[in-house]
N, C-alpha and C positions, 0 to 999 in steps of 0.2 A: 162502474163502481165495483162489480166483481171482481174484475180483474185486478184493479187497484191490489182492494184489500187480500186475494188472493195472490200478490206476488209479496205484500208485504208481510205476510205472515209464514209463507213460505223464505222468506230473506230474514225474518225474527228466528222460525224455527234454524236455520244453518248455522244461524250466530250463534245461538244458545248452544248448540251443539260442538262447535266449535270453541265456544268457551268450556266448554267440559261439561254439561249437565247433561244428564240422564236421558239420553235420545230418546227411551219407552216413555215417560213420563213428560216428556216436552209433546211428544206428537199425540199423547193423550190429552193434555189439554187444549193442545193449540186447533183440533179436529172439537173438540167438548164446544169449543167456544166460537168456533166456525157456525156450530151447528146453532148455538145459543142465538146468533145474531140472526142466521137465515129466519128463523120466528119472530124474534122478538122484529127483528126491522126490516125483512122482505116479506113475511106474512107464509114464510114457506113449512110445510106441514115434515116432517123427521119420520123418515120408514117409506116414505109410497103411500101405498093402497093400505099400507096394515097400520098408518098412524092413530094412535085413538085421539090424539087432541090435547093430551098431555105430556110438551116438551118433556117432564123427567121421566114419566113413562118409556116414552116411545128412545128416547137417547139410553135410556139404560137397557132396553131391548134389543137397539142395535148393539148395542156393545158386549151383551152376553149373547149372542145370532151370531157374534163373529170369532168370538172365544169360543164356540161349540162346531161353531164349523171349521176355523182352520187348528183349532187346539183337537180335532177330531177328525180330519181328514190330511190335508197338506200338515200342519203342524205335526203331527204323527209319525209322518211318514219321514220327515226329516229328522224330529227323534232318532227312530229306528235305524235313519243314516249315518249320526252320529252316534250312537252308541255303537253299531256297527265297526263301523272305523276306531272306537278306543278299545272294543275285543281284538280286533287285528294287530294292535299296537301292546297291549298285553301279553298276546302268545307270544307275538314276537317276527310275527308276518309282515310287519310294515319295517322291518328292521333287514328281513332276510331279501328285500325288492331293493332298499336301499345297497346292501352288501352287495348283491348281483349286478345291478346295476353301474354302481361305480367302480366296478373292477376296471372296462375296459380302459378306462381312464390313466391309467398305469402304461399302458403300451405308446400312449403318446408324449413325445419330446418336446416337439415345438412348440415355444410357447404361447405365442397368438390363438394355435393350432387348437393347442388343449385347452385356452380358456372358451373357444369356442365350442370345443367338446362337453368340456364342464358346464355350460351354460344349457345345452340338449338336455345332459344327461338331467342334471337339476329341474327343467322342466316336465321330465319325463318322474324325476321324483313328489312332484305335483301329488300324483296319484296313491301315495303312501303317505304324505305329509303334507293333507290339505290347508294349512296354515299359514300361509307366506310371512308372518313374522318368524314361526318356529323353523320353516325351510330355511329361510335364510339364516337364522343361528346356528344351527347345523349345519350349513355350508359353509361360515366362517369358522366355526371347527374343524371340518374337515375339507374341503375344495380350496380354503383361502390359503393356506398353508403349503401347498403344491405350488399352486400360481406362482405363490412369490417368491418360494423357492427357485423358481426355473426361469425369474428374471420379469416374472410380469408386475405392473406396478401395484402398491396394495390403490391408489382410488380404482384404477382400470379390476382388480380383482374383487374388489369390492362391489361396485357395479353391475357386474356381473351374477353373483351371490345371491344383489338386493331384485334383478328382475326376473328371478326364473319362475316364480309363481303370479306371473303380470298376466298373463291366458291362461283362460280355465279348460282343461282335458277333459275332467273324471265327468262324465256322464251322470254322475253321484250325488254331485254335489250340490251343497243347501241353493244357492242362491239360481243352481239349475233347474232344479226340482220347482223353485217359485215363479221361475223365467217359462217355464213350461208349463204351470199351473195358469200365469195371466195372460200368455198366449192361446190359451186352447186350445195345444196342441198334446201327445204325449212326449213323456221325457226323451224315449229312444227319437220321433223326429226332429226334437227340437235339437237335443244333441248330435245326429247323427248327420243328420240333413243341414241344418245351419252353422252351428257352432263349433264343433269338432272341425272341418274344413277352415273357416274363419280364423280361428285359432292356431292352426298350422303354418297358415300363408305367414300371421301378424310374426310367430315365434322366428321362422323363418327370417323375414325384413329384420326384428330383431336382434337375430344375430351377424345380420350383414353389417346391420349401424352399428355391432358393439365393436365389429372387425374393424370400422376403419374411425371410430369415435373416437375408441379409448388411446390407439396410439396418436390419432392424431392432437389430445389434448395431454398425452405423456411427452412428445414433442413441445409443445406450447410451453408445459411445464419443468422441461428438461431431465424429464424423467424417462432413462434408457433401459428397454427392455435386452438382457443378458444370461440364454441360458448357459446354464450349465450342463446339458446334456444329459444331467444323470434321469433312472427312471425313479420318481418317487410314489411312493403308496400312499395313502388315505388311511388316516387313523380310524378305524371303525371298532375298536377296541370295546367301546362303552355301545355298543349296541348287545341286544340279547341274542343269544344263540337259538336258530332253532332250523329243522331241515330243509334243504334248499326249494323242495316242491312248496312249502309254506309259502312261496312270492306268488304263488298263482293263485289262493285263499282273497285276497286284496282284488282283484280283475273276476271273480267270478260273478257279483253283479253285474257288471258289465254282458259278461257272455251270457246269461243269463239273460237278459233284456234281448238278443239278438236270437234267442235260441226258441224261449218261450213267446213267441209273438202270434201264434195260431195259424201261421204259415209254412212253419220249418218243419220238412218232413225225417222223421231220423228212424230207421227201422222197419221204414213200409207204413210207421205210422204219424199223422200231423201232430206236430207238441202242442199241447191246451195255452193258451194267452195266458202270463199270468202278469201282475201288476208290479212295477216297481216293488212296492215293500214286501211284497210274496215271499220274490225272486230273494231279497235280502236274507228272511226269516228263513227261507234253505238255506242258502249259504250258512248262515249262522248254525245250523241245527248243523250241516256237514262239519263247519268248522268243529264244533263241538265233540260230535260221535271222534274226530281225527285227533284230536288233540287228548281225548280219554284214552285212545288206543294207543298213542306216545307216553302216556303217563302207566300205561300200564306195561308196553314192552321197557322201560327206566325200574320199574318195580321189579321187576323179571330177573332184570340185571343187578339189581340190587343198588343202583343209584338215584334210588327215591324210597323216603317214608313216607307212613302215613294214605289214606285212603285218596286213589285218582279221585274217586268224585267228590268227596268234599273241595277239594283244589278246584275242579271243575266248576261245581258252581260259587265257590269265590272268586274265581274269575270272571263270569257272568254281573257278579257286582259289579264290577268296574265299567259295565258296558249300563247297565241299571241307572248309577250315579251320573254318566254323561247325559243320559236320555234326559235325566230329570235336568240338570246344567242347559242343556238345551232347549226346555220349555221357559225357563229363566232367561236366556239369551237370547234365542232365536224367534219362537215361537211367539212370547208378549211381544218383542220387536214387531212380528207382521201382523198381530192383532192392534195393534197402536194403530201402527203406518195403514191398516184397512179406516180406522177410529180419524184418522187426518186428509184421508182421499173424499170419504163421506161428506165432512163437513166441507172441503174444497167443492164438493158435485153439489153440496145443499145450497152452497150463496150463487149456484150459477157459472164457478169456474171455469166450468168443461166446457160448457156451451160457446162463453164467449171467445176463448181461446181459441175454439174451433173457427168461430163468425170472422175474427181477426184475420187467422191465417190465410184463411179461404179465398180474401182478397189478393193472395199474393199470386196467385195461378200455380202455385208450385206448394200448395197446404203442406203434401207427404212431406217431401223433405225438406222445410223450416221444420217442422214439426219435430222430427227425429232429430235432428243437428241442435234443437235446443233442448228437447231432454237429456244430450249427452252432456252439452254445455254446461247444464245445469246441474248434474249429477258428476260432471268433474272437477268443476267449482267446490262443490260442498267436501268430496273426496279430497281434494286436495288442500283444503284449507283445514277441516276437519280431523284427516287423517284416515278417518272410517270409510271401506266401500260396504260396508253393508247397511250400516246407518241411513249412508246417501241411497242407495238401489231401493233397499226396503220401503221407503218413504216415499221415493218417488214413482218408482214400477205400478203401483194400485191405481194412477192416473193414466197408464198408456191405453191399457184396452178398453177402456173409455172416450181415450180421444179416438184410437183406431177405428170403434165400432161407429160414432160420431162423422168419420170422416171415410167410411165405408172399405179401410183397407186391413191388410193383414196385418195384426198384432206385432209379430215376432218381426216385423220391420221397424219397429219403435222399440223394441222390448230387449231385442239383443243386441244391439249397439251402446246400451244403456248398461247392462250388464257386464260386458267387455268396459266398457270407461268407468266402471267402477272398483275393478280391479287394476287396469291398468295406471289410475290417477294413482293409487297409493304410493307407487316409486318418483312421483313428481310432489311429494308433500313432505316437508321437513319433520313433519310432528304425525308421521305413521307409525306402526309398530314395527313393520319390515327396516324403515331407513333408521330409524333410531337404533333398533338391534343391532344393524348392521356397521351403521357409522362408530356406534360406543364399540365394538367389538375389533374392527379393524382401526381404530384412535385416528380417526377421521372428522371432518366438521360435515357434519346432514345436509349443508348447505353446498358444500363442492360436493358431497355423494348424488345429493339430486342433479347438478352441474354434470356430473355425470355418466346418470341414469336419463336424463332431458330426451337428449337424441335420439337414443332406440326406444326409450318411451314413446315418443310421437310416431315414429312409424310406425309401431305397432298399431297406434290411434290413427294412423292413414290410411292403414291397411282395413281396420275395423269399420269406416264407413264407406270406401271405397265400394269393398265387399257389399256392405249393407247397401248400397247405391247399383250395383250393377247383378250379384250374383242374389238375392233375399227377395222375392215376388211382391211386392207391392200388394196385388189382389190375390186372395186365395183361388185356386179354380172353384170354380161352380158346377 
């Protein structure tokens, strides 16, 4: 009976989603009313050990216990990451990684050549422009406009554009930080040790499928690639100016997290451990002091009014306003999605899905091959990977700890097919951007995106099948 109504409520919550409705408020209620029926008709108590006895009590308990824990710990911290990231993009740091970056792009002719170049570098732009709708818009600005200049097809250029933010790099990022927090592990090994590698191999298989994908369906379509040999540039016109060391502001959490771990000795002496959001809040306070001392050698020079620090800290506002955008966005998203796993764990879902597998001799991996399934399914129908990851991740280390294995064997194959579904779904923000931008139909842009989509999805449980430990050591 659990299972029943635990898949059917899970297959209501995708559809409503996928109809358009308000993912926080669909998995608010649909967790609300999970939890209603465990009472009312399995006779089961809401909270554990700190139930008092009264279903609205104890349900509006958990639901502020989970608002104060993750809107105060993880919810925080990914704040800080996203406001983080819109001061980078205010200065003008996320602009000057972008500029540097696609320079080398310029020295290559060929045009296969370069669109596989242009596909690296875009990935590698991941890191400055964690958005894969706005990546891709910005690549058809500027990467689309070479390609098909130099004879490559606009679907093949297109294509290309729409997958370079398909694998996650940035150690940084939101849906990192939450793959790390339901793991129990920290962010540096979860990125560093699992997913960073992962992601290498997938981008890699990726660009092989798009080397022989897209001509071979330019072929099909009689679409002949023709360059012209000449060398052309990247309009980077509309980006902000600012000094070229600025690209390294954007990467300094990163080093950060490798530097401050309580092991790295630098000077004779071991650096103190410090925590993800720390490590941010330096950066941020560096970036700050460097960027008043820009504003005051521009005054020096006589090409600035008016006071660096008031500038200063209105720039700070913009980092202020995302933090708060992301308690809106992100944050009620994984307080919901905690509000939807509960009520799943109240009617007994966790159990019996585990009692299920179990039979199969092979539990781990059905297990894992159907949270991808199912978290690609909703991505791809939906459009959303975060909708889909958010909502269903709070079930993994439940069924892991249930099935005595390592977390991050269920959690990061989940997280890759949530990113990676969005280039296989007509109605994402990346393919729509993309498709409207290049005057393409979404439908041949997924046609083809299809094929180095999936290897990158071969690559992603392969991986998780051979290199991802199944048992933690003991």
């Amino acid at each position: 009976m659990s299972l029943i109504i635990g898949f059917l409520t899970i297959f209501l919550v995708g559809y409503l989603i996928i109809r358009g409705y308000n993912a926080k408020g669909v998995l608010f209620v649909a967790g609300v009313a999970l939890m209603l029926f465990a009472v009312a008709f399995l006779g089961k108590p809401i909270g554990g050990e700190k139930a008092t006895g009264l279903f609205y009590v104890d349900i509006s308990n958990l639901i502020y216990n989970l608002m104060a824990n993750r809107g105060g710990g993880l919810g925080l911290l990914i704040m800080v990451l996203i406001g983080f990231s819109a001061y980078m993009s205010h200065i003008g740091a996320n602009d000057t990684v972008i500029r540097i970056l696609s320079h080398p792009l310029g020295y290559i002719r060929s045009p296969y050549v370069l669109m596989i170049g242009g596909f690296f570098i875009g990935s590698l732009l991941s890191f400055a422009i964690s958005s894969a709708t706005a990546l891709g818009a910005f690549l058809m600005a500027t990467l689309f406009p070479i390609l098909t200049s130099l004879g490559i097809s606009r679907p093949s250029a297109a294509a290309v554009c729409a997958t370079t933010a398909m694998m996650t790099l940035a150690p940084t990022a939101p849906d990192v930080v939450l793959a790390a927090e339901q793991a129990h592990i920290s962010v540096k090994s979860y990125a560093f040790t699992y997913m960073i590698p992962m992601s290498v191999l997938a981008i890699l298989a990726t660009a092989v499928a798009h080397f022989f994908w897209q001509p071979f369906c330019d072929r099909r379509e009689g679409l002949v690639s023709q360059s012209s040999g000449e060398r052309v540039s990247m309009d980077l016109s509309t980006l902000k100016k600012a000094p070229w060391f600025y690209m390294l502001l954007p990467f300094l959490p990163i080093a950060g997290m490798l530097i401050f771990d309580g092991k790295i000795e630098i000077g004779g002496r071991v650096m103190p451990e410090m925590s993800l959001g720390a490590v941010v809040v330096l950066t941020l306070i560096i970036s700050l002091v460097i960027e008043y001392i820009r504003s005051l050698y521009h005054r020096c020079k006589g090409e600035q009014q008016g006071s660096g620090a008031k500038a200063l800290y209105e720039g700070l506002e913009v980092a202020y306003r995302e933090m708060g955008a992301a308690f809106a966005g992100v944050v009620i998203l994984l307080i919901a999605a905690g509000v939807f796993s509960e009520g799943l764990s109240s009617i007994g879902f966790v159990n019996d899905m585990i009692a299920l597998v179990e039979k199969s001799g092979s539990a781990a991996t059905i297990m894992m091959l159907a949270l991808v399934g199912i978290t690609l399914l909703v991505v791809v129908a939906s459009g959303s990977g975060n909708a889909a990851f958010y909502s269903f991740v709070e079930i993994a280390p439940k069924l892991a700890d249930k099935l005595g294995i390592n977390p991050a064997y269920l959690i990061l194959p989940m997280q890759q097919a949530s990113n990676v579904g969005r280039t296989l779904s007509p109605v994402s923000g990346v393919i729509v951007a993309v498709s409207g931008a290049g005057n393409l139909s979404p439908m041949l842009l997924v046609k083809r995106t299809s094929v180095p989509t999936l290897a990158a999805l071969t690559v992603v449980i392969v991986y998780t099948l051979v290199f991802v430990p199944l048992h933690l050591p003991t």
